[in-house]
C-alpha positions as CSV (number, residue, x, y, z in Angstrom):
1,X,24.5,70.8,85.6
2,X,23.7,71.9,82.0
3,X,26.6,71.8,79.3
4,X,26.5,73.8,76.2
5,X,28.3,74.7,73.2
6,X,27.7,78.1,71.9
7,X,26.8,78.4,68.4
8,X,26.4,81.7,67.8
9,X,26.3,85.2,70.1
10,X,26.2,89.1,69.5
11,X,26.9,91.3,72.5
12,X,24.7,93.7,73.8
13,X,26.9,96.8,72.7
14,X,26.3,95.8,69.3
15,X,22.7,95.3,69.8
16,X,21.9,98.2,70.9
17,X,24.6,100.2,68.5
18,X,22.2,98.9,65.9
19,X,18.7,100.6,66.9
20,X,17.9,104.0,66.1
21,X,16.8,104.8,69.7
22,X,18.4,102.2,71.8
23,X,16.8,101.9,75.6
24,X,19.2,101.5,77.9
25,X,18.7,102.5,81.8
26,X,20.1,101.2,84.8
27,X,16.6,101.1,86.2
28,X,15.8,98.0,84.0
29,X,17.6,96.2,86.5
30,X,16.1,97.1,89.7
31,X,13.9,93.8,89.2
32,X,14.1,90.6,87.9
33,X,13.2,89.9,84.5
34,X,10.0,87.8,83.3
35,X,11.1,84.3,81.7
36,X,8.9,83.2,78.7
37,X,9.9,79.5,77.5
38,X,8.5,78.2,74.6
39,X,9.3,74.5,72.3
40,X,10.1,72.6,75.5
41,X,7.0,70.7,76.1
42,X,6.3,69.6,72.8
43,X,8.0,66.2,72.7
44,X,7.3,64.2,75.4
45,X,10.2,61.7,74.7
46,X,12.5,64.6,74.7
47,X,13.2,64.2,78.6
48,X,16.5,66.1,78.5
49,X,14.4,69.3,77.7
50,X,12.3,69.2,80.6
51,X,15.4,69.2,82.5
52,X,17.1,72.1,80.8
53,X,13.7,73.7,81.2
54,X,14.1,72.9,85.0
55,X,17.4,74.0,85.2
56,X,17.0,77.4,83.4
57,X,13.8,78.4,85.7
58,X,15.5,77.8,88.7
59,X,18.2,80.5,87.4
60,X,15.5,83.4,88.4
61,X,13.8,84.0,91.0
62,X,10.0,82.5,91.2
63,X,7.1,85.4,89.8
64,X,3.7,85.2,91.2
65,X,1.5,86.3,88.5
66,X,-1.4,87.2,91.0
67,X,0.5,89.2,93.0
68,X,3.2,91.1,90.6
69,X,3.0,94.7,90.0
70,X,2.7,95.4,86.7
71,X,5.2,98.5,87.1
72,X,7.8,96.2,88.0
73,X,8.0,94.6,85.0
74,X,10.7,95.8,82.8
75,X,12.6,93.4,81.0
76,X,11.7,89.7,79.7
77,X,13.9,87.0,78.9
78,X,12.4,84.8,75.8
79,X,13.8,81.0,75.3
80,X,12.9,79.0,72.3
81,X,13.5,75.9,71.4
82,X,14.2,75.1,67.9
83,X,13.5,71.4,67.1
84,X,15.2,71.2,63.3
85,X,18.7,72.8,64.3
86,X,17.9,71.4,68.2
87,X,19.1,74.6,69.4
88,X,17.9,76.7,72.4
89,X,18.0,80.5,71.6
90,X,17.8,83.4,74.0
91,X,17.0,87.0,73.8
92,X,16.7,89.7,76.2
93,X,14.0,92.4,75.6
94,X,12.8,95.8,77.9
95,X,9.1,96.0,78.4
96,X,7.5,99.2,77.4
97,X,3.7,100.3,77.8
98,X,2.6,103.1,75.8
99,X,-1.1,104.2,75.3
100,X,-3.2,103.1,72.1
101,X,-4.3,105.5,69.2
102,X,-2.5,108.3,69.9
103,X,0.2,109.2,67.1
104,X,3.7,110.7,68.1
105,X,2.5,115.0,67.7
106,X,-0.5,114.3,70.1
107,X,1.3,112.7,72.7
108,X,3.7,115.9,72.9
109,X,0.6,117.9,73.9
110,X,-0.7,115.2,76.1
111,X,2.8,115.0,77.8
112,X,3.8,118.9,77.7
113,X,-0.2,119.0,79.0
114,X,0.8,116.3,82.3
115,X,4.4,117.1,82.9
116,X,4.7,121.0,83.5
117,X,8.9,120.5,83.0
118,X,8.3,119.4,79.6
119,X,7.5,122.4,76.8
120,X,4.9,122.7,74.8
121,X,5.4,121.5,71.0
122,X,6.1,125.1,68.6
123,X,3.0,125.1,66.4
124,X,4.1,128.5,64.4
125,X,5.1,126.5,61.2
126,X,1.7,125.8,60.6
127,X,-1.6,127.1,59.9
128,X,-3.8,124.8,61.6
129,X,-3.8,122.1,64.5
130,X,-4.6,120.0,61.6
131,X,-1.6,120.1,60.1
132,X,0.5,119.4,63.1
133,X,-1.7,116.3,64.1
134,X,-1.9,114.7,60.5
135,X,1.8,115.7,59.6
136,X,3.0,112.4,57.7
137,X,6.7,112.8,59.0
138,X,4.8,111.6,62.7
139,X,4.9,107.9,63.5
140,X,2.0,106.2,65.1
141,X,1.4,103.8,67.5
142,X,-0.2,101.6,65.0
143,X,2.9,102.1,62.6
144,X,5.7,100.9,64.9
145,X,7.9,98.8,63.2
146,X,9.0,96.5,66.3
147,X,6.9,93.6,68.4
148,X,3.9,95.1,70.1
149,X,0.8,93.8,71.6
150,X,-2.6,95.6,72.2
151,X,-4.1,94.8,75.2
152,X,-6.2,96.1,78.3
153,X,-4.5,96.6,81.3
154,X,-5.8,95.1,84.3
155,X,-3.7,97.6,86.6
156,X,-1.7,100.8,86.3
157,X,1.2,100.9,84.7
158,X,2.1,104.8,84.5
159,X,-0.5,107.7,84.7
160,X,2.2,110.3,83.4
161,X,2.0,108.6,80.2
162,X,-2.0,107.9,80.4
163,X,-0.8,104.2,81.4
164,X,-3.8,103.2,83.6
165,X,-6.5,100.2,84.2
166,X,-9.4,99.5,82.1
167,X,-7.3,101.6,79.1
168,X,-5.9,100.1,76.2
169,X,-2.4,100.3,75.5
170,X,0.3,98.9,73.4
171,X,2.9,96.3,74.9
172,X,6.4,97.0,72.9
173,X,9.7,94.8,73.4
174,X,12.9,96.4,72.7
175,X,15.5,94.1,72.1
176,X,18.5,95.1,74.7
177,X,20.9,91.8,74.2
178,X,22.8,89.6,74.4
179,X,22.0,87.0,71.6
180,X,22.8,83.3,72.1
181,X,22.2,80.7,70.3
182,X,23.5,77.4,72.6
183,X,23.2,73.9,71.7
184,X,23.1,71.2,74.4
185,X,25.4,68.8,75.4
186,X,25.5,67.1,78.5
187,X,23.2,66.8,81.9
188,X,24.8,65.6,84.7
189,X,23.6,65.1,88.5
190,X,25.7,67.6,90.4
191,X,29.2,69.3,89.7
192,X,31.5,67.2,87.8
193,X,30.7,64.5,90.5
194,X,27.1,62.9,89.7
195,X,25.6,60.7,87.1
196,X,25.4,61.7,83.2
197,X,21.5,61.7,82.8
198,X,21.9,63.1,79.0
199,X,24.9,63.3,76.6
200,X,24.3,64.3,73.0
201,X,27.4,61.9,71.7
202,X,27.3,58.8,73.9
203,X,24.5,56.3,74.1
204,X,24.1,54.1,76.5
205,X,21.8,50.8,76.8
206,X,20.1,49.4,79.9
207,X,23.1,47.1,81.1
208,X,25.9,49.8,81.0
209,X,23.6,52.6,82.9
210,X,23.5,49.7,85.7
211,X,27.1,49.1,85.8
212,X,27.4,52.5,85.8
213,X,24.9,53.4,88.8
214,X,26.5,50.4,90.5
215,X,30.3,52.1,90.1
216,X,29.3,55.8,90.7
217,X,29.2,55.0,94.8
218,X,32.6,53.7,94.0
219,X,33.8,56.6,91.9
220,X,32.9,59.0,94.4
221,X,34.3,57.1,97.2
222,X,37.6,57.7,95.3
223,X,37.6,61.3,94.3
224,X,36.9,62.1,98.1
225,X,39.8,60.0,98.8
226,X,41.7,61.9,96.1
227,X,40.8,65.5,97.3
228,X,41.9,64.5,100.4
229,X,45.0,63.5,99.3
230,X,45.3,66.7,97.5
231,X,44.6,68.7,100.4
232,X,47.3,67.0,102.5
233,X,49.9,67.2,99.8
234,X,49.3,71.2,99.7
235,X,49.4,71.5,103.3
236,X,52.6,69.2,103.2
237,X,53.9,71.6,100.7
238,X,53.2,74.5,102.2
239,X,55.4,73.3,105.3
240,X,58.0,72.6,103.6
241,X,58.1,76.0,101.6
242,X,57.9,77.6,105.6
243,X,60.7,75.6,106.6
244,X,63.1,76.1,104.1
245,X,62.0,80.4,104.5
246,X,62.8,79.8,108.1
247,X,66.1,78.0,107.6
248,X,67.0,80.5,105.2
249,X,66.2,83.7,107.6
250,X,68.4,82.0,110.2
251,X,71.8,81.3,108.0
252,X,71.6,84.6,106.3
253,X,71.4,86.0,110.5
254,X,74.5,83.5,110.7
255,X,76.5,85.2,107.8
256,X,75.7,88.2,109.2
257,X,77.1,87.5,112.7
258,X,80.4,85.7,111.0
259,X,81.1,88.4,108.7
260,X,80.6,91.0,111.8
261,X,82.9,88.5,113.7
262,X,85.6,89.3,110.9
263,X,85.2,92.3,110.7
264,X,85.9,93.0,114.3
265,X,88.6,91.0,114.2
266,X,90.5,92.4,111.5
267,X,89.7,95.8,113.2
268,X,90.7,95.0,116.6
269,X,93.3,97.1,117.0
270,X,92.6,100.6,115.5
271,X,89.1,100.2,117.8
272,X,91.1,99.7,120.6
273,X,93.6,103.0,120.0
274,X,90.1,104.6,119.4
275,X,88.7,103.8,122.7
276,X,91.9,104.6,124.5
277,X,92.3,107.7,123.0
278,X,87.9,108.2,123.4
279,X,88.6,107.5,127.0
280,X,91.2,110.2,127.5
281,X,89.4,112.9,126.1
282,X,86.4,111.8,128.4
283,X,89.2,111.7,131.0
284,X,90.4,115.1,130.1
285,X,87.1,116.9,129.8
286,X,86.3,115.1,133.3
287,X,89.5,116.8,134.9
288,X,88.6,119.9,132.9
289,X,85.1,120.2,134.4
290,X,86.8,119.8,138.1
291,X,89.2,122.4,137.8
292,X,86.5,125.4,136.4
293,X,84.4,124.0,139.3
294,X,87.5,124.8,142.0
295,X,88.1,127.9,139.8
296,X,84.4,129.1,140.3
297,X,84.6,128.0,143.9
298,X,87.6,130.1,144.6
299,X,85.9,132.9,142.5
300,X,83.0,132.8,144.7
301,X,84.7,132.5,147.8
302,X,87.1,135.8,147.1
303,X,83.9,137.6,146.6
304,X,82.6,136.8,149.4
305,X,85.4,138.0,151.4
306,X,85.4,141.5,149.7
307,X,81.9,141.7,150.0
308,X,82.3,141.5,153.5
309,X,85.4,143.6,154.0
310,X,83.7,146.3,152.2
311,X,80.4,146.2,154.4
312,X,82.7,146.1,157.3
313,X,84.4,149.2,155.8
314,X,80.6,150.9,155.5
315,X,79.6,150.8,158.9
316,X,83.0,152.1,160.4
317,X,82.9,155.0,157.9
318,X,78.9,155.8,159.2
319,X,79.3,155.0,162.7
320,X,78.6,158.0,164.6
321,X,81.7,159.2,166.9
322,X,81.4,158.6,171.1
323,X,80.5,161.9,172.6
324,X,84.0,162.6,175.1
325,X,82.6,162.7,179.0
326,X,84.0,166.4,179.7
327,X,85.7,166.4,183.1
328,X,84.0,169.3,185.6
């Protein structure tokens, strides 16, 4: 584990609020960045930096430069040593490729030539292609102001942008940030837990390192035993705190019962002149409900009885008379 003081920083918001045409895409982070080290190696007495060198490798992931796609490669991550201030600075640049010789007005035509969404440049201002090409207000590739390399690619990059292998074409970095500038303190073997193999401050000589290798197996011994301790003292905590919750729920139920207790006791009686006088209506309304029952039943029955007087009325008013037998 690698311990450093931080001498000086800049953010990348600032960074980029100081460029002209700041690059800033999400796709520059589709794929890790290409690390580029440099000052490490030089001192071979300086072991501490081969360790930090170590250490910061193994903080991206591994690229194989036989196999890597060129197109893939979009940012870079550059680490310098500097042995007079024995500080370690970093910056973070975004890879471009753009094509050699070609000046900013011909690579409009080229690109409104590839990409039929882009327009063509207006070229009614002037008299002659001439004057558009050669215009001194252009920049050209040769004449960019930031870090660029000229080389041939050995693959293609982009062939929208005339990107391809066997051409030459300028490599340009454009700073993206964050600046830090870190100075370093302290190796040690693990996480707070292992050996000091480096410490700016403290020196040690032969006979303390042994003493101190011989009490490390001791030392560790002991913050187990103290992390275990620790984690028995929480859990013995945390029992407690669910105890007391638990004896609090059940005396707040018991206030709740006493206080109800009083409460019923105090109005004993009125509840009981309420019930009585509850259960008489109920009584009442029982009786009530009886009697309209009788009442209907009577009803019924009376209706009955004129119903059947009055079809007993019907057929003695239609019955034919009984012919007389006439006497010879």
């Amino acid at each position: 584990m690698l311990k450093n003081s931080v001498v000086e920083y800049t953010l990348a918001r600032h960074v980029i609020s100081s460029q002209k045409r700041p690059i800033a895409s999400d796709k520059l982070f589709t794929h890790s960045p290409l690390v580029v080290m440099n000052g490490f190696n030089d001192d071979a007495s300086k072991r501490h930096l081969l360790l930090a060198q170590n250490y910061i490798q193994n903080m991206f992931p591994s690229v194989n430069v036989d196999t890597i796609q060129l197109t893939n490669l979009k940012r870079c991550v550059m680490l310098h040593y500097n042995e007079e201030t024995d500080t370690i600075e970093w910056r973070h640049y975004a890879v471009r490729v753009v094509p050699a010789g070609l000046n900013k007005s011909t690579m409009k035509i080229v690109d409104a030539q590839r990409k039929m969404s882009k327009e063509p440049p207006d070229l009614s201002r002037y008299k002659d292609i001439s004057d558009y090409i050669l215009n001194a207000g252009n920049l050209s590739e040769s004449e960019f102001e930031g870090d660029q390399e000229q080389v041939e690619l050995p693959q293609d990059v982009s062939k929208d942008t005339g990107c391809r292998r066997g051409e030459t074409s300028n490599v340009r970095l454009y700073e993206i940030g964050p600046r830090l500038t870190l100075q370093l303190l302290k190796i040690e073997e693990g996480v707070d837990d292992g050996e000091v193999l480096y410490h700016k401050f403290v020196k040690k000589d032969v006979k303390e390192l042994i003493e101190l290798k011989k009490a490390l197996p001791k030392k560790k011994r002991m913050k187990k035993k103290m992390e275990q301790q620790n984690e028995h003292r929480v859990i013995q905590r945390l029992k407690a705190v669910k105890e007391s919750q638990d004896y609090q729920k059940t005396k707040e139920k018991e206030m709740i019962n006493e206080l109800a207790r009083r409460q019923a006791a105090v109005m004993g009686e009125e509840i009981t002149t309420n019930d009585k006088m509850q259960q008489g209506n109920e009584q009442k309304d029982e009786d009530g409900q009886g009697h309209d029952e009788q009442e209907q039943g009577q009803r019924k029955w009376r209706r009955g009885g004129q119903k059947r007087k009055t079809e007993e009325n019907g057929r003695g008013k239609f019955k034919k008379p009984m012919k007389r037998a006439r006497h010879k």
